[in-house]
N, C-alpha and C positions, 0 to 999 in steps of 0.2 A: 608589294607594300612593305613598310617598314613592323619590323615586330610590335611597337605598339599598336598597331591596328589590330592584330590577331591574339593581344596578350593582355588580359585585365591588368589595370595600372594598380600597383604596392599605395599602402598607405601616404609614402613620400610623394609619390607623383599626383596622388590625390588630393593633399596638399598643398600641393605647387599649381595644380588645376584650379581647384579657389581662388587660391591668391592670385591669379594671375587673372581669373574672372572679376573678384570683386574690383583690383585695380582698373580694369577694363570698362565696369561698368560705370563705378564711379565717376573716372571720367569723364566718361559721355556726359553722364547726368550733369555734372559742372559745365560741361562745355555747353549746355543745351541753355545751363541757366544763366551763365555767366560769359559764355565765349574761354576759348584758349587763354585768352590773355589775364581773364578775369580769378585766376586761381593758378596757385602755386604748387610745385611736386610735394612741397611740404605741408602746404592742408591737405593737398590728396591723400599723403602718406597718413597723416593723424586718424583722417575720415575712416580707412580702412582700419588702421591699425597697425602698420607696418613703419617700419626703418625706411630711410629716404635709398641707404643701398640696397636693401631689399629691392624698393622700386627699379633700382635701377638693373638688378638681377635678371630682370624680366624685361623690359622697356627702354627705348634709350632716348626715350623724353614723353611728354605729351602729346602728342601727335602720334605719335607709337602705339600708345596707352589708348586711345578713343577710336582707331582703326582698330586693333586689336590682334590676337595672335591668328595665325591659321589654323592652326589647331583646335580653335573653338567654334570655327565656322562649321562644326560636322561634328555629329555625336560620332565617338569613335567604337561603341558598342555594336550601334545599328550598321556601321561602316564597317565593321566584320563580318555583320551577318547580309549585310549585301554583298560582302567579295564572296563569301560563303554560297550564296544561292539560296538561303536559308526561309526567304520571304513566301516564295510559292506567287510571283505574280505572274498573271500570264504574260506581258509584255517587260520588255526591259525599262522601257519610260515608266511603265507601272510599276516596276523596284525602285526605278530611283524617285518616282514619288513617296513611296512608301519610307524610303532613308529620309528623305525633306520633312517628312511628317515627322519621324521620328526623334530626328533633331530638335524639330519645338514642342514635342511634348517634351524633351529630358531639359528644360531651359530652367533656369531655378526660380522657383516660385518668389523667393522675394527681389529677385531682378529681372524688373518690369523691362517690358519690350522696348528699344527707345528706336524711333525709327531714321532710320541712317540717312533719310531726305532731311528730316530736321537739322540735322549734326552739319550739312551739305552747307543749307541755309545760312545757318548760324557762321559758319567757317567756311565759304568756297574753296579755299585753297585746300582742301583737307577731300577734294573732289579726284584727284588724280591718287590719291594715297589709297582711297575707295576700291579705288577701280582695280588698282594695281591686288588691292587685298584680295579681290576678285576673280582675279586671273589667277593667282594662287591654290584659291579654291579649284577653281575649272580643272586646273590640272590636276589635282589629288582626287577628283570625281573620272577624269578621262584616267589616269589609271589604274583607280579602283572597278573601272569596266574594262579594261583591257584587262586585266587580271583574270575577272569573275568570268567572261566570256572566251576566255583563252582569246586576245586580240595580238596579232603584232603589233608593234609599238608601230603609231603615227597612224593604224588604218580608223578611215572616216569616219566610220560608225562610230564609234566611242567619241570624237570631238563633235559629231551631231548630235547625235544622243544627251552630249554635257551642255551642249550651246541651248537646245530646245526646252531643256528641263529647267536650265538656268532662267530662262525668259518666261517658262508660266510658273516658275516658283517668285520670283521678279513681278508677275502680275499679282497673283495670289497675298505678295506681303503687303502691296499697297491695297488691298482691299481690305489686307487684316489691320494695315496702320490709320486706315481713313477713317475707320469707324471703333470709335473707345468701348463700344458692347461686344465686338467682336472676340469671338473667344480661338481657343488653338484647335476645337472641334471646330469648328466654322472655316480656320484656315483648311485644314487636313479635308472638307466638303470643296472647297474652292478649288482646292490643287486637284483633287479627284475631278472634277467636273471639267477640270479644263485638259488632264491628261484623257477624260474619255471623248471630250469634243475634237480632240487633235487625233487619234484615231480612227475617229470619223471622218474627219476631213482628207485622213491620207487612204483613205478606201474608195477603189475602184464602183464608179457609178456603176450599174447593175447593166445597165446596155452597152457601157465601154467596153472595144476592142482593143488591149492590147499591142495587138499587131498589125493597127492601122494607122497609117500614117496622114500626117495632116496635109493636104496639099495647098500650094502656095493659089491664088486666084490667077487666072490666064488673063 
């Protein structure tokens, strides 16, 4: 992983973490209320309080700015102490829930959740830029397990492991974006109940043999 992940960020980069959130979020919020088209980089700039090349320091338009950086899809504190081992979970899905939890509790209180199906809605085309932000993530999750598990690079486990967690972290949001009472305790219960259900379901029924094979019918 690269030295930020293992290295608490200087005031500069803390900084530039803001700014580059509040641009992010702002956005969104315009796009939710107004569409892309409907706002300019220069009331977004005012809204935050930045220069228009500031914005563009970070961003290299608006569509940039409402998908967002990679770097904020993952608290990078908690993403040290998962390369680390530092969690104590007995299963590896159970760390990396543990990371997905910790990611939204570190969210900033005054930038409300906005959920990325709206932004979809509101802007289709902004659906492939998603996905693509996505796949981003997956890989910065498949080798922060390749790391923390000593894995060679490319073996399965770790791109199982990131695709499975992705999908009930991916459940878990929409039950936390469906319902406006739901809280980041309620998600962290969600994501827990469905990484211990999937446990379950990969457990050998209690009269299954192993080393029996199925046969075809004569």
């Amino acid at each position: 992983m690269t030295e930020s992940a293992n290295t608490p960020p200087g005031l500069r980069e803390q900084r530039m973490t803001r700014t580059r959130r509040d641009l992010s979020h702002r956005a969104r919020q315009l796009t939710v209320e107004r569409g892309l088209s409907g706002f300019t980089v220069e009331e977004l700039c005012a809204d935050v309080g930045v220069s228009r090349r500031t914005f563009f320091n970070y961003f290299a338009g608006k569509e940039a700015a409402v998908v967002g950086h990679d770097a904020d899809g993952i608290d990078e504190a908690a993403l040290a102490a998962f390369i680390r081992g530092d969690d104590g979970a007995p299963t590896l899905l159970d760390a990396l829930a543990e990371l997905a939890i910790a990611t939204v509790a570190a969210w900033d209180d005054e930038h409300d959740a906005i959920d990325p199906h709206t932004l979809v809605e509101r802007e289709p085309h902004l659906l492939p830029h998603m996905i693509g932000a996505g796949r981003q993530l997956e890989q910065r999750i498949i080798a922060a397990i390749e790391e923390r598990e000593g894995l060679a690079s490319g073996d399965p486990l770790a791109r199982t492991a990131a695709v499975v967690i992705g999908s009930l972290v991916g459940n878990a949001g929409q039950q936390f974006f469906s319902n406006p009472a739901t809280g980041r305790e309620d998600f962290a219960s969600i994501l827990r109940d469905s990484v211990a259900a999937t446990r379950a379901a990969c457990t050998p029924a209690p009269n299954h043999d192993p080393t029996r094979t199925t046969e075809s019918p004569s």
